[in-house]
C-alpha positions in Angstrom: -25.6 -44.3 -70.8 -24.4 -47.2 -73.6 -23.4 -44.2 -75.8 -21.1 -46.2 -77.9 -23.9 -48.6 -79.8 -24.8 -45.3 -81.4 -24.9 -45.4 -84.7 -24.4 -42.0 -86.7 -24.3 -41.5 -91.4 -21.8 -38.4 -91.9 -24.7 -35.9 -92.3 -27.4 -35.5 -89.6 -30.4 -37.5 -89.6 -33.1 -35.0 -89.2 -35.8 -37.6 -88.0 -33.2 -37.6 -85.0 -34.1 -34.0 -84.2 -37.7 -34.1 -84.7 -37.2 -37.4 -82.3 -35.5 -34.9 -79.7 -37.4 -32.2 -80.0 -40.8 -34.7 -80.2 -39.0 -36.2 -76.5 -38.2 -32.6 -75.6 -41.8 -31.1 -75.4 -42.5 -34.3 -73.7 -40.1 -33.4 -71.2 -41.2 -29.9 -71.0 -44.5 -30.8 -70.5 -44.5 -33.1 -67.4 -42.5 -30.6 -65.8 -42.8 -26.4 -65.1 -39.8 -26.0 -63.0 -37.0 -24.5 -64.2 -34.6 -27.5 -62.9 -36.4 -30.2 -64.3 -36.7 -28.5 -67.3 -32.8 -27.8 -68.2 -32.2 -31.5 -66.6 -34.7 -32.9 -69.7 -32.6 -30.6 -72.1 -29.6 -31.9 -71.1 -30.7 -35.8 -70.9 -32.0 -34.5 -74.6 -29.1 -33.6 -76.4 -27.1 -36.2 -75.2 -29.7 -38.8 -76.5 -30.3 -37.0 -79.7 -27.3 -35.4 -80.4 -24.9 -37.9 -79.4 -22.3 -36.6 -76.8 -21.1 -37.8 -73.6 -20.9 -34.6 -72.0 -23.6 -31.8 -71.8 -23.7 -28.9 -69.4 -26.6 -26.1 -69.7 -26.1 -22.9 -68.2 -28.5 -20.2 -67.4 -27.4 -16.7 -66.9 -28.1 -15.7 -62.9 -30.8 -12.6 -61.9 -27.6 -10.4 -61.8 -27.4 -11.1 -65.6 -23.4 -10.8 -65.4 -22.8 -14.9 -64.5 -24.1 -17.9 -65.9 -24.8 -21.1 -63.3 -24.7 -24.5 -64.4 -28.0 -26.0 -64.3 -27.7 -29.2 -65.4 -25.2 -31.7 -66.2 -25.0 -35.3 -68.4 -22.0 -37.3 -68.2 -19.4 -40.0 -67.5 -17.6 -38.2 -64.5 -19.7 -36.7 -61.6 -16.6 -35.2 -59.7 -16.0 -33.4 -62.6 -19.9 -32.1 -62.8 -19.7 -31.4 -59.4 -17.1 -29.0 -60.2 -18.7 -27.2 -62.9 -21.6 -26.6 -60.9 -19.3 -24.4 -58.3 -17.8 -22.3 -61.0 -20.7 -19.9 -62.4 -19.2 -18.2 -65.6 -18.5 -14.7 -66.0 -20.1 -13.2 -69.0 -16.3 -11.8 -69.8 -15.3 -15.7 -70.5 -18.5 -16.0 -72.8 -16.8 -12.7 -74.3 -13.1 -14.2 -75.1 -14.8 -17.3 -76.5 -17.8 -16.0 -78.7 -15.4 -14.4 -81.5 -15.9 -14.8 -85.0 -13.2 -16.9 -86.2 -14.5 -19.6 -84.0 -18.5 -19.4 -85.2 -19.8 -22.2 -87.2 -23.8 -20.9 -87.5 -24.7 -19.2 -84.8 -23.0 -21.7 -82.3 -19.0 -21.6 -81.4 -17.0 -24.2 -82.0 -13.4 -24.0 -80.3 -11.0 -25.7 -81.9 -7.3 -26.6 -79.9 -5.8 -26.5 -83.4 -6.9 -22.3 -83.7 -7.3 -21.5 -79.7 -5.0 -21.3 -77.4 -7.0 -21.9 -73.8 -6.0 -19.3 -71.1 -5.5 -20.6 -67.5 -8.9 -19.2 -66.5 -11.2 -19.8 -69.0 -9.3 -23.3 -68.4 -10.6 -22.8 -64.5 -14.2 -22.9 -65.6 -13.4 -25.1 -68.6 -11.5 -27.9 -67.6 -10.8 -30.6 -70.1 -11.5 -34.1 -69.7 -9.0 -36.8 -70.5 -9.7 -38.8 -74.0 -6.7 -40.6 -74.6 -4.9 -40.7 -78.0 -7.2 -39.7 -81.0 -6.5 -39.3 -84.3 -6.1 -35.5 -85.9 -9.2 -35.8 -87.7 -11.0 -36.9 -84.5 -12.3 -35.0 -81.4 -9.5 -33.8 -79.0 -9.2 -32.9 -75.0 -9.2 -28.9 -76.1 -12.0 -29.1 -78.0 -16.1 -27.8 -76.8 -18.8 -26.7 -78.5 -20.6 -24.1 -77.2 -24.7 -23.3 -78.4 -26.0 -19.9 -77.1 -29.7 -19.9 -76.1 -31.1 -16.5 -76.8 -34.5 -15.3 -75.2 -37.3 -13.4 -77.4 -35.7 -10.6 -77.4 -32.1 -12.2 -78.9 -30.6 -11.8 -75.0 -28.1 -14.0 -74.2 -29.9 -16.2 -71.6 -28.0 -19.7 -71.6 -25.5 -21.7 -73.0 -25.2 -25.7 -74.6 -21.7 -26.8 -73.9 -21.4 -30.2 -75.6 -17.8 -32.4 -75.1 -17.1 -35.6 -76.7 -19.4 -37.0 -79.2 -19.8 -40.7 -78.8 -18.2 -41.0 -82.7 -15.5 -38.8 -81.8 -15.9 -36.7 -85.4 -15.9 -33.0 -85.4 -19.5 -31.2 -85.5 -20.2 -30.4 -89.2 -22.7 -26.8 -90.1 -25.1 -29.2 -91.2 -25.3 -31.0 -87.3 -24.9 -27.1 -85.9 -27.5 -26.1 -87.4 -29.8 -29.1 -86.0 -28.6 -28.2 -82.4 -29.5 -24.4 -83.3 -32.8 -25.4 -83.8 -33.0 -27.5 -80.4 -31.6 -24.5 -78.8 -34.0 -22.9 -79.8 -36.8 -24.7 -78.9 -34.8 -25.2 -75.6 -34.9 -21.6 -74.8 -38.3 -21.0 -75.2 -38.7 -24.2 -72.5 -36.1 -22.3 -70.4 -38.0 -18.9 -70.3 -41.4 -19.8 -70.1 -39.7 -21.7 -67.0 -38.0 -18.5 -66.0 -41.6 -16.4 -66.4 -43.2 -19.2 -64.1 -40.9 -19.7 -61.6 -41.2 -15.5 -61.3 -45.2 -15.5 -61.7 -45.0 -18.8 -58.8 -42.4 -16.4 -56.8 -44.6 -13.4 -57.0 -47.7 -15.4 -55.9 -46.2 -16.8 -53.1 -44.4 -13.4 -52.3 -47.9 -11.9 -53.1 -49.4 -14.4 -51.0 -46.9 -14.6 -48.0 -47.9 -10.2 -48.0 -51.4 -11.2 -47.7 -51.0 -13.8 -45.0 -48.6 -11.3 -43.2 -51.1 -8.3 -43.3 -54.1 -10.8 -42.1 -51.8 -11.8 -39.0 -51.0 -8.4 -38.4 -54.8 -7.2 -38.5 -55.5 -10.4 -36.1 -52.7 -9.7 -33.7 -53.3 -5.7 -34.3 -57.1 -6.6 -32.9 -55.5 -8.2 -30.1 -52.7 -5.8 -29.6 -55.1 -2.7 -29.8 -58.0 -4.2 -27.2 -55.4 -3.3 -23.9 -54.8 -0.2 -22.2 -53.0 -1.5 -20.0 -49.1 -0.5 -20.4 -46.9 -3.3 -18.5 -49.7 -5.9 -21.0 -49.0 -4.3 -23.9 -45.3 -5.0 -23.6 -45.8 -8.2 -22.9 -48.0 -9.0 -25.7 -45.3 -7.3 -28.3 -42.9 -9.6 -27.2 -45.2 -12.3 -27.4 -46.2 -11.3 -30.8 -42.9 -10.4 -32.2 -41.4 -13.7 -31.4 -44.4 -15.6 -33.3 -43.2 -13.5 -36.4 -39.7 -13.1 -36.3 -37.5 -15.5 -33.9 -35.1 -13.9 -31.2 -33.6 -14.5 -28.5 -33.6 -10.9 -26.7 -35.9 -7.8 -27.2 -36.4 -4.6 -25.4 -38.7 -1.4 -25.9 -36.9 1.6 -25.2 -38.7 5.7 -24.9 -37.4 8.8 -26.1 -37.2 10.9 -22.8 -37.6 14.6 -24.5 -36.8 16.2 -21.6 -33.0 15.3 -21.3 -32.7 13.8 -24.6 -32.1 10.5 -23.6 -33.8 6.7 -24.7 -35.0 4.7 -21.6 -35.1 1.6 -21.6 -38.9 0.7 -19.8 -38.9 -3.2 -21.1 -36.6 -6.1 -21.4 -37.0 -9.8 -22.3 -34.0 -11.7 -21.7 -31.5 -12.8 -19.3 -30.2 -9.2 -18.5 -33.5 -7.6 -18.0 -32.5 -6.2 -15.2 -29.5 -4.6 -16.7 -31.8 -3.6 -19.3 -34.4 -2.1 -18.2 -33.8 1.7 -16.7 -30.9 2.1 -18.9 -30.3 5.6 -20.8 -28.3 6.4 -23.6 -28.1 10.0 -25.7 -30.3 9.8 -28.4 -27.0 10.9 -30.2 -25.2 7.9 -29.7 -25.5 4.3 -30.1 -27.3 2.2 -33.1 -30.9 3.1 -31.5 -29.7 6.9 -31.3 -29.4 6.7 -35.1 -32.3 5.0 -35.3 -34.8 7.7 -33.8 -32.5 10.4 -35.8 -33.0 9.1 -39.0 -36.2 7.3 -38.5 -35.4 4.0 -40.5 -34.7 0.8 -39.1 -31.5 -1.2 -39.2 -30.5 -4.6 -39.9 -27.0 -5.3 -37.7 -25.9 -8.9 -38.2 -22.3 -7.6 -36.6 -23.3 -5.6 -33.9 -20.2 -6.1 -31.9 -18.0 -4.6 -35.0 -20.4 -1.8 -35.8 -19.0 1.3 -34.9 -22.0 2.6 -33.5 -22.3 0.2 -30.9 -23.1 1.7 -27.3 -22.2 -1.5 -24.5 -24.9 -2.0 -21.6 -23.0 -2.1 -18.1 -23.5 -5.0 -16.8 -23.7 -7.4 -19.7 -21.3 -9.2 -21.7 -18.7 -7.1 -23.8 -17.7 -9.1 -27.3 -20.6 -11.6 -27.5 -22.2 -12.3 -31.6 -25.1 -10.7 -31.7 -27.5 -9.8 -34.3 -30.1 -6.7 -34.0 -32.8 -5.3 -35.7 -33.4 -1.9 -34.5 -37.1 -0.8 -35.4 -38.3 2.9 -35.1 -41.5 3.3 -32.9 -42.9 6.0 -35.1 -46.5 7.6 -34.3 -47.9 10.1 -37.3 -44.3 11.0 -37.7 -42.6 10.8 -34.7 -40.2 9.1 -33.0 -41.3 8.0 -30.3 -38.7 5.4 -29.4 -37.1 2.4 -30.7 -37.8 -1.7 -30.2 -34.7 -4.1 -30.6 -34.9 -7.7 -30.7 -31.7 -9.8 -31.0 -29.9 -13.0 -32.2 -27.2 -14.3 -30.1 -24.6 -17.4 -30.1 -23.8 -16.2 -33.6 -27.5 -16.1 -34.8 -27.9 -14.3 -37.6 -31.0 -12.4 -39.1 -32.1 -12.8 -43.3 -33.0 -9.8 -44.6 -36.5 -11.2 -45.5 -37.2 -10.8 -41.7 -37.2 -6.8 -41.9 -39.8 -6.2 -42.9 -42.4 -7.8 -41.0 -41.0 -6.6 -38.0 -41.1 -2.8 -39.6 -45.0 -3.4 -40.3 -45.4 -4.6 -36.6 -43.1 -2.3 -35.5 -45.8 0.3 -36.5 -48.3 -1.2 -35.4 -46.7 -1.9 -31.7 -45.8 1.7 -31.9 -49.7 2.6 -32.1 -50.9 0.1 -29.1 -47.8 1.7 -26.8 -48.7 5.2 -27.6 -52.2 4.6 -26.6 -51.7 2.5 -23.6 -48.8 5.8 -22.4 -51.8 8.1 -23.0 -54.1 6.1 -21.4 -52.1 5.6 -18.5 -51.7 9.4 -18.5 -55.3 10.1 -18.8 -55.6 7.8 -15.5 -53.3 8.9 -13.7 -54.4 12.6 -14.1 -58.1 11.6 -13.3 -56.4 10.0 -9.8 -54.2 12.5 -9.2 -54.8 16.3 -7.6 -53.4 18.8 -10.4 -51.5 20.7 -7.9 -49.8 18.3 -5.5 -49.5 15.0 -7.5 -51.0 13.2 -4.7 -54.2 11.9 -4.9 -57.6 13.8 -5.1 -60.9 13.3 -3.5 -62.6 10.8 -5.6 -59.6 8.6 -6.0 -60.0 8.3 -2.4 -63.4 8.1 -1.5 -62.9 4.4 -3.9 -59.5 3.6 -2.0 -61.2 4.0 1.4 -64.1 1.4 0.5 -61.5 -0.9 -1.2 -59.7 -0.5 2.0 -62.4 -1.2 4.3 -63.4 -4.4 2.3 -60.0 -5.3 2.3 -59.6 -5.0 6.3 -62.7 -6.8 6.8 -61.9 -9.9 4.6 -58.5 -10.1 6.2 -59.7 -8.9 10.0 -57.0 -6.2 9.6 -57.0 -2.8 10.8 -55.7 0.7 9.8 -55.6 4.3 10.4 -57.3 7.8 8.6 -55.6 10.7 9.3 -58.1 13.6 8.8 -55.8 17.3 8.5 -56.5 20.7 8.2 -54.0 23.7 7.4 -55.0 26.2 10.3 -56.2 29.7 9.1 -55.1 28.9 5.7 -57.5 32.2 4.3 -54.7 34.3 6.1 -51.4 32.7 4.4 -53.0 33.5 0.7 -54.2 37.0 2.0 -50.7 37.8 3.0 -48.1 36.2 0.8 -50.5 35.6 -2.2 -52.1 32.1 -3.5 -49.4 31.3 -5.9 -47.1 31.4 -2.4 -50.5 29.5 -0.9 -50.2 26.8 -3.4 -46.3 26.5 -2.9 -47.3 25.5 0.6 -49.8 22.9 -0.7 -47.0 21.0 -2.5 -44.6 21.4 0.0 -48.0 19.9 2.4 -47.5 17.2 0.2 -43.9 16.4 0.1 -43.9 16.3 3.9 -46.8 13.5 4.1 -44.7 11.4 1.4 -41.5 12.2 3.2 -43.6 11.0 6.5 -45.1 7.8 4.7 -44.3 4.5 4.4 -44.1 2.7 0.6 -47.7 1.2 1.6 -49.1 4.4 2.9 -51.7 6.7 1.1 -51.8 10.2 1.1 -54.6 12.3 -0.8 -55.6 15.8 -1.0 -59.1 16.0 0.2 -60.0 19.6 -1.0 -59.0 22.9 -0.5 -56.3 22.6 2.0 -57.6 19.6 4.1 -55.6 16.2 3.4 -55.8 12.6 4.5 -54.1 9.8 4.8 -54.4 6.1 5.1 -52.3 3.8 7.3 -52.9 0.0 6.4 -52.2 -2.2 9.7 -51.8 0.4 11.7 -53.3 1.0 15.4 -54.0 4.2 16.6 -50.5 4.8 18.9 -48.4 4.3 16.0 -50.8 6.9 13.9 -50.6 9.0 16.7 -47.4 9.5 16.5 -47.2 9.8 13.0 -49.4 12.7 13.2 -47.3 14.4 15.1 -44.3 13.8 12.9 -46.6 15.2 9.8 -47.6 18.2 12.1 -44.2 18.6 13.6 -42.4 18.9 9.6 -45.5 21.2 8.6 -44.9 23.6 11.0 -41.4 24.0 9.7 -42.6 24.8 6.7 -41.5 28.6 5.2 -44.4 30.7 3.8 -42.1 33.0 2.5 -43.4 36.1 5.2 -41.4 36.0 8.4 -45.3 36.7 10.2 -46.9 33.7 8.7 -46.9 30.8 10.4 -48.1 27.5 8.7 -49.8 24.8 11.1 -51.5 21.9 10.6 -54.6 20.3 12.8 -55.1 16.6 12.6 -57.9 14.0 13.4 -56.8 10.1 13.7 -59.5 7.4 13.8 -59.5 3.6 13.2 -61.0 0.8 11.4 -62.6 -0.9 13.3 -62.1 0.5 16.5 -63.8 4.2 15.7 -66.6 2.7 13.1 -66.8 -0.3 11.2 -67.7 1.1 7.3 -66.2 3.5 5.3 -68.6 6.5 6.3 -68.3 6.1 9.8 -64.2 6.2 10.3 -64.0 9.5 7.6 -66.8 11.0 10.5 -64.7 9.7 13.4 -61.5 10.8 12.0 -63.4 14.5 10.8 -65.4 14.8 14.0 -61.4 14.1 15.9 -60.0 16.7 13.3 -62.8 19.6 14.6 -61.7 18.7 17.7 -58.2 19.6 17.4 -59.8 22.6 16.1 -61.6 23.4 18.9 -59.1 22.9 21.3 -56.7 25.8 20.4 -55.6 24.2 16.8 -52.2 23.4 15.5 -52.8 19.5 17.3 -53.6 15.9 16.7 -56.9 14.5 18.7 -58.2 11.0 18.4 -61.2 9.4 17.8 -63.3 7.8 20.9 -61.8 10.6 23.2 -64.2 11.2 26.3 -66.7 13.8 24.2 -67.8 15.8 27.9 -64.4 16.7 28.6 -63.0 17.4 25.2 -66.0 20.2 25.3 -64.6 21.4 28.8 -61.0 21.9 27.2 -62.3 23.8 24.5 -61.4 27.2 24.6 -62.7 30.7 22.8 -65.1 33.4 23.6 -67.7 32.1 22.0 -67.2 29.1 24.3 -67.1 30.0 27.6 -70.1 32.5 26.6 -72.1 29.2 26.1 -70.9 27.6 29.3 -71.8 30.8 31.3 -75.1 30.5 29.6 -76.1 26.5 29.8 -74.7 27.4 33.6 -77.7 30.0 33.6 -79.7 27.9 32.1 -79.3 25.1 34.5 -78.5 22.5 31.7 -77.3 19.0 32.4 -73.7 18.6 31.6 -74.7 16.8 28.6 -76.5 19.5 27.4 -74.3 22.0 28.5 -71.3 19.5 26.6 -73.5 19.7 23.4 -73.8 23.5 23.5 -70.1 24.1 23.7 -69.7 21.0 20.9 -72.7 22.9 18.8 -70.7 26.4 18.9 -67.0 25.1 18.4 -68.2 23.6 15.3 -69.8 26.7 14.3 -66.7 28.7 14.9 -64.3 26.4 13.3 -66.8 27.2 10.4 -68.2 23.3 9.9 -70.9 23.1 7.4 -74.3 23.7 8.7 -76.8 21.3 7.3 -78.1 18.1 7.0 -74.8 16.4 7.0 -73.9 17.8 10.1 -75.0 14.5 11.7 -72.4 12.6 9.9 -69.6 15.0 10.3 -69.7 14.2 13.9 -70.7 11.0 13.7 -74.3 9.3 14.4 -72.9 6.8 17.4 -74.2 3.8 15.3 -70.9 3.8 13.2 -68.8 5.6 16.0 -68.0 2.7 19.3 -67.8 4.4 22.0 -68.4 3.4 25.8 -70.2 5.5 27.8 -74.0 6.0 26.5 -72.8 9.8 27.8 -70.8 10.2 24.8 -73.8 9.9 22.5 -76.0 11.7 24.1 -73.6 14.6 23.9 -73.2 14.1 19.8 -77.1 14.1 19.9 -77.6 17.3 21.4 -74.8 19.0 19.5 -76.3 17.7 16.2 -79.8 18.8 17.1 -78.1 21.9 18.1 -76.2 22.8 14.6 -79.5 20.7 12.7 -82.2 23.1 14.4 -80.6 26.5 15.0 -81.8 28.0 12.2 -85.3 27.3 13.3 -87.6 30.1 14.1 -89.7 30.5 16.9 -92.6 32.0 15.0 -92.2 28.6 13.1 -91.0 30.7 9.6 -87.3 28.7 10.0 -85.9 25.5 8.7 -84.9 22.7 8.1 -88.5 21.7 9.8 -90.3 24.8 10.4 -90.6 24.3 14.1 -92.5 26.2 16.7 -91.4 27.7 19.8 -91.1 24.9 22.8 -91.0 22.1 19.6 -87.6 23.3 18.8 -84.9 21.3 20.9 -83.5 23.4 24.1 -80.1 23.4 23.0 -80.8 24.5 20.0 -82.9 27.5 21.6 -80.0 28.3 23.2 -77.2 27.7 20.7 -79.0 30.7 18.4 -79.2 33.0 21.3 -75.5 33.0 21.1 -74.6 32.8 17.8 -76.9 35.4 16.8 -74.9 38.1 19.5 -71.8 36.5 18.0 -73.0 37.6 14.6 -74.3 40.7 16.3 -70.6 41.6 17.7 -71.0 40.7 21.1 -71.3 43.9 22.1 -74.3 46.7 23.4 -75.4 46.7 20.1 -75.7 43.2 20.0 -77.9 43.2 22.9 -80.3 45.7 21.5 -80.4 43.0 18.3 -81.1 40.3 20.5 -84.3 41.6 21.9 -85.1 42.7 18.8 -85.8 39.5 17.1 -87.0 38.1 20.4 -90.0 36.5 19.9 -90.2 36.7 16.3 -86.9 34.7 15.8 -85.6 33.7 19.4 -87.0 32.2 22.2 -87.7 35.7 24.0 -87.5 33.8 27.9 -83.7 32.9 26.6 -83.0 36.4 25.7 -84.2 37.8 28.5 -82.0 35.4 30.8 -79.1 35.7 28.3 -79.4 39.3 28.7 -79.5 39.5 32.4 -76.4 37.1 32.7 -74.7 39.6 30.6 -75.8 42.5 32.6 -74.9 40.2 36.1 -71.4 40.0 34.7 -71.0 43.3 34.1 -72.1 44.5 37.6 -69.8 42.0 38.7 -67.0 43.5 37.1 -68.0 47.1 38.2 -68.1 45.8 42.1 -64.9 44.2 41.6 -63.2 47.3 40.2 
C-alpha cells in the first residue's frame, strides 16, 4: 500500500475520520465474523490514519491473553510472528501507566521508556533507519485500548510507523479514540454473534445428537436378542464416535469381578472372558465412582490393568463409559484409539448419552434372555423341562426328516422313587434329581439333549444316533445312577430306561415318545433297574415278565384257554397296571397304536391291541353301569373281562377275603362265569399244594 503519496496538515483532518469510520461500517456491514471484522479495522486505520503498521488484538475467552487478530503491514515474517505471541495482560499492565497516556490511548515514547527484554519478545521493533529526533523512532508504538460496554478491556490498536514519520499529537489521539470506539462496538457485536452462531450450532448439533439417539435408541430397543444387541452397540457407537477397538464388559456380583462378554477388535479373543477386580484397573474405577473417563494416555495412567495376551506399551486412547441402569452399575463399555489416536473431549459426551442408552437395550436383552432361559429350563435341575421338549422333539423330527437322519429317545424312570423321599426326606429326594441330572450331562455328548420330563422321569435325545450306540449309552446313564448316594445306607437309587428310534420305532414325533415310553414300561415290567428297546418281540417280553400279579394272569388266561396273544395282552394289560401307568384314553398311545410303531410280525400288534382294550375297557361293568363306553356283559372285550377279575382280587388282597369280594360283585360288576373259573383255579391250586405237602 503506496503509503508515502499521503498527504497529512499538522492537525487532523476530521473529514478523514468520518471517511474511516463512513468505510468502517461499510466494512462491518458486509461482514459478521469476528475475523473479517478486525481485518476491515485494521485495513481501516491504516487507510485513514496513516501508518504502515497496525496490529488488533482481542483479549482470548480466558480473558488473561490477548491474540492478534489482524495485521497490516510492510513485513509478513514479522506479522507472522506477532500472531504466535498472544500478550499477557501483565505486559498490557507494565505499559498502560500514566506517564505514558496521551487521552485515553498510550503512547511509548523510547526517549521516557526503557523496553524490557520481554515486553520486547511480544514487541519487537522494526528497523527504520536514521530519523531525525523530532521524527518517529524504532522504540516507539502507540497503543489504543478498545473497551467493551461495560469499560472492559477487550482489545488493543497498536499502530507503528506513520507514513509522515511525526509523533501522534492529542488532537490525532483523540480521532483514533473515537475509531476505537466505534471499532469495539464492531468487535463485540462480532464477539455476541460468533457466541449466539456457536450456541445455535452447539444447540443445534444437541438436537441432531438426541434425534439420532432416539432413531438408533428405536433400533437398539426393538431386540431381545443378547449376542444382536452387542453387535448393534458397536455398530452404533462407531457411527457416532470413531474407534478402532470396543468391548462391553459385566459386573459379576458374585465374585466381584468385570467380565468381559464382548470384544471388537483384533484381540477379541484375548478379550472376551477376561476378569479383572472391580477394584482395580481404569474400568474398576469406573463402576466405583460411576462417571466415565476420558484416557488419552492410557499406557502412563497408573490405573492401567494390561490384558494377557495383547500388546504391553502400545498408544492408546480410552473412553471408559459406565453402563448405569436406574442407578446402578451394571458394567462398563470401552472403546479405544490406537497408533497414537487420540480422542477430543467434545466426543464424551455423546458416547455418555449412548452409553445410557446401550446400558438400557443390554439390561433388557440379559433379562430377557433370563426370562427365556427360566421358561426352558426345569427349576430344580437346570436341565430342560417338559414343554421345552415336547418343541425340541418336533424340531428334531423335522430336522431328521429333511436331512434323512436318524436319532435316539431315551425314555427313564427313577425306580420306586415314592420310597427314597419317604425315607431320607424330599429335600434329600430332590438332591438325587440334580445329581440325576449331572450324571446325564456327564453321559452326553455337546450335541446331546437331556430334559426332565416330570416328576422323576427324564429323557434324552441322541441326534444321529442308532439304537446300539443308545443302547449302550443307557447303560452308562443307568450304570452312574446307580452309584448315586441317597444319603441312607438302605436306599438304593435305580434307574429304568426305554430307547426307541426315529425312524426305525415310528416316524413322527408321537409315535417314537410311545415307542420309547411303551420300551421304558417294559423295563419296568421285567424286574426294573434295566434298559429295553423299542420293536422287541411284544409275546416274549410278556413271558419274561415277572410278579404275582403276573403269573396270576398267566395261570388264569391258561384256565381260560386264551390264545397266546390274548394270554400276551393279559400279562401286558396287568404289568402296566402294576407299574401304575395311567388308565385312560391315552393308554393307546402310551403303548403305541402299531400305525406309528414298525414292527414285523402282525403278532406284535395284535398283542398291543388286546392289552389296550384290556387297560381301555376294564373298568367296564357288566351290568353296563361302567365306562368309558357303558358296555354290556359279552360286549365287553374278553381280555378285558378277565384283566378285572384279577385286578379287582389284587385290590381285594389276594387273599380269602378277596375271594368272598369277588363273588360278591359277580354279576353286578364282573363277568360272574370268570369268577367262578377264577375261583376254582384258585381253589385247584390250593388242593394242589395240600396233596403235595
Amino acid at each position: 500500500m503506496a503509503f508515502g503519496s499521503k498527504k497529512r496538515t499538522p492537525e487532523f483532518d476530521k473529514t478523514e475520520l468520518l471517511r474511516g469510520l463512513v468505510d468502517l461500517a461499510g466494512e462491518v456491514q458486509s461482514s459478521s465474523e469476528l475475523d473479517g471484522i478486525v481485518r476491515a479495522i485494521a485495513t481501516t486505520v491504516t487507510d485513514t490514519f496513516g501508518y504502515r503498521e497496525a496490529t488488533v488484538y482481542v483479549v482470548d475467552e480466558d480473558g488473561e491473553t490477548f491474540r492478534a487478530q489482524a495485521t497490516v503491514g510492510e513485513h509478513p515474517d514479522y506479522d507472522a510472528e506477532i500472531f504466535c505471541r498472544p500478550v499477557p495482560s501483565r505486559i498490557w499492565d507494565e505499559l498502560f501507566l500514566e506517564r505514558y497516556q496521551m487521552g485515553s490511548s498510550f503512547f511509548i515514547d523510547h526517549r521516557s521508556h526503557r523496553w524490557t527484554d520481554d515486553q520486547l519478545h511480544y514487541f519487537p521493533p522494526l528497523p527504520l533507519g536514521r530519523r531525525a529526533d523530532d521524527e518517529w523512532q524504532e522504540g516507539d508504538d502507540l497503543f489504543v485500548p478498545l473497551y467493551d460496554k461495560r469499560r472492559r478491556l477487550m482489545g488493543v490498536l497498536d499502530l507503528y510507523d506513520p507514513v509522515d514519520r511525526s509523533l501522534p499529537t492529542l488532537e490525532q489521539v483523540k480521532a483514533l479514540e473515537v475509531f476505537a470506539a466505534h471499532a469495539a462496538v464492531a468487535v463485540e457485536n462480532a464477539r455476541q454473534y460468533e457466541e449466539l452462531e456457536s450456541t445455535s450450532a452447539e444447540l443445534e448439533r444437541q438436537l441432531q445428537l438426541r434425534h439420532e439417539l432416539l432413531s438408533l435408541s428405536a433400533a437398539l430397543l426393538s431386540t431381545l436378542e443378547q449376542s444382536d444387541v452387542f453387535a448393534m452397540v458397536a455398530s452404533m457407537l462407531k457411527q457416532m464416535v470413531d474407534y478402532d477397538a470396543m468391548d462391553i464388559r459385566l459386573v459379576d456380583e458374585v465374585s466381584g469381578e468385570l467380565v468381559a462378554i464382548y470384544a471388537r477388535d483384533e484381540n477379541a479373543d484375548e478379550m472376551t472372558g477376561f476378569r479383572s477386580s472391580v477394584d482395580e484397573g481404569v474400568s474398576g474405577w469406573v463402576v466405583r465412582q460411576n462417571e466415565a473417563q476420558l484416557v488419552n494416555d492410557m499406557e502412563s495412567d497408573p490405573r492401567a490393568v494390561h490384558v494377557p495376551g495383547t500388546q504391553e506399551d502400545e498408544p492408546q486412547a480410552s473412553i471408559v463409559l459406565p453402563l448405569n441402569v436406574r442407578g446402578k452399575v451394571t458394567g462398563v463399555l470401552t472403546i479405544d484409539r490406537l497408533h497414537g489416536r487420540t480422542f477430543d473431549d467434545g466426543e464424551l459426551e455423546p458416547a455418555k448419552l449412548f452409553a445410557n442408552m446401550a446400558a438400557i437395550a443390554i439390561q433388557n436383552a440379559r433379562s430377557y434372555e433370563d426370562m427365556e432361559r427360566q421358561a426352558i429350563s426345569d427349576g430344580l435341575t437346570g436341565i430342560h423341562n417338559y414343554r421345552h421338549f415336547r418343541d425340541t422333539l418336533k424340531s428334531t423330527v423335522s430336522r431328521a426328516e429333511r436331512y434323512g437322519e436318524t436319532f435316539c429317545l431315551l425314555m427313564m424312570d427313577l425306580d420306586h422313587f415314592k420310597a427314597v423321599n419317604d425315607s431320607v426326606g424330599h429335600q434329600a429326594g430332590d438332591e438325587v434329581l440334580r445329581a440325576v441330572a449331572d450324571v446325564l450331562r456327564s453321559c452326553s455328548r455337546e450335541s446331546d439333549y437331556q430334559a426332565r420330563y416330570g416328576g422323576e422321569e427324564f429323557v434324552m435325545l441322541l441326534p444321529q444316533t442308532g439304537l446300539s450306540e443308545a443302547s449302550t449309552l443307557a447303560e452308562r446313564v443307568r450304570t452312574q445312577v446307580a452309584e448315586i448316594d441317597a444319603g441312607h445306607s438302605d436306599v438304593r437309587v435305580t434307574m429304568s430306561i426305554g430307547v426307541a428310534s426315529f425312524p426305525e420305532s415310528a416316524r413322527d414325533s408321537d409315535g417314537v415318545l410311545a415307542a420309547a415310553d411303551a420300551a421304558l414300561l417294559r423295563a419296568k415290567a421285567r424286574g426294573r433297574d434295566r434298559v429295553c428297546l423299542a420293536g422287541e418281540d411284544i409275546t416274549r417280553v410278556a413271558g419274561e415278565m415277572e410278579g404275582d400279579l403276573i403269573d396270576l394272569g398267566r395261570r388264569f388266561a391258561r384256565e381260560l384257554g386264551m390264545s397266546e396273544v390274548e394270554a400276551a395282552g393279559l400279562v401286558t394289560a396287568l404289568a402296566v397296571y402294576e407299574v401304575d401307568a395311567a388308565l385312560s384314553d391315552e393308554v393307546q398311545t402310551i403303548l403305541g397304536d402299531g400305525d406309528g410303531v414298525h414292527d414285523a410280525a402282525s403278532a406284535v400288534h395284535d398283542v398291543r391291541r388286546q392289552a389296550v382294550e384290556a387297560l381301555l375297557y376294564g373298568s367296564e361293568r357288566w351290568d353296563g353301569t361302567g365306562y368309558p363306553e357303558g358296555r354290556r356283559g359279552s360286549a365287553i372285550p374278553r381280555v378285558a373281562r378277565a384283566f378285572a377279575v384279577c385286578r379287582e382280587y389284587r385290590e381285594a388282597g389276594l387273599d380269602e377275603r378277596s375271594l368272598e369280594q369277588l363273588r360278591s360283585v359277580a354279576a353286578r360288576e364282573l363277568d360272574p362265569r370268570m369268577v367262578q373259573r377264577f375261583v376254582g383255579m384258585l381253589r385247584e391250586g390250593e388242593a394242589g399244594e395240600s396233596s403235595a405237602a
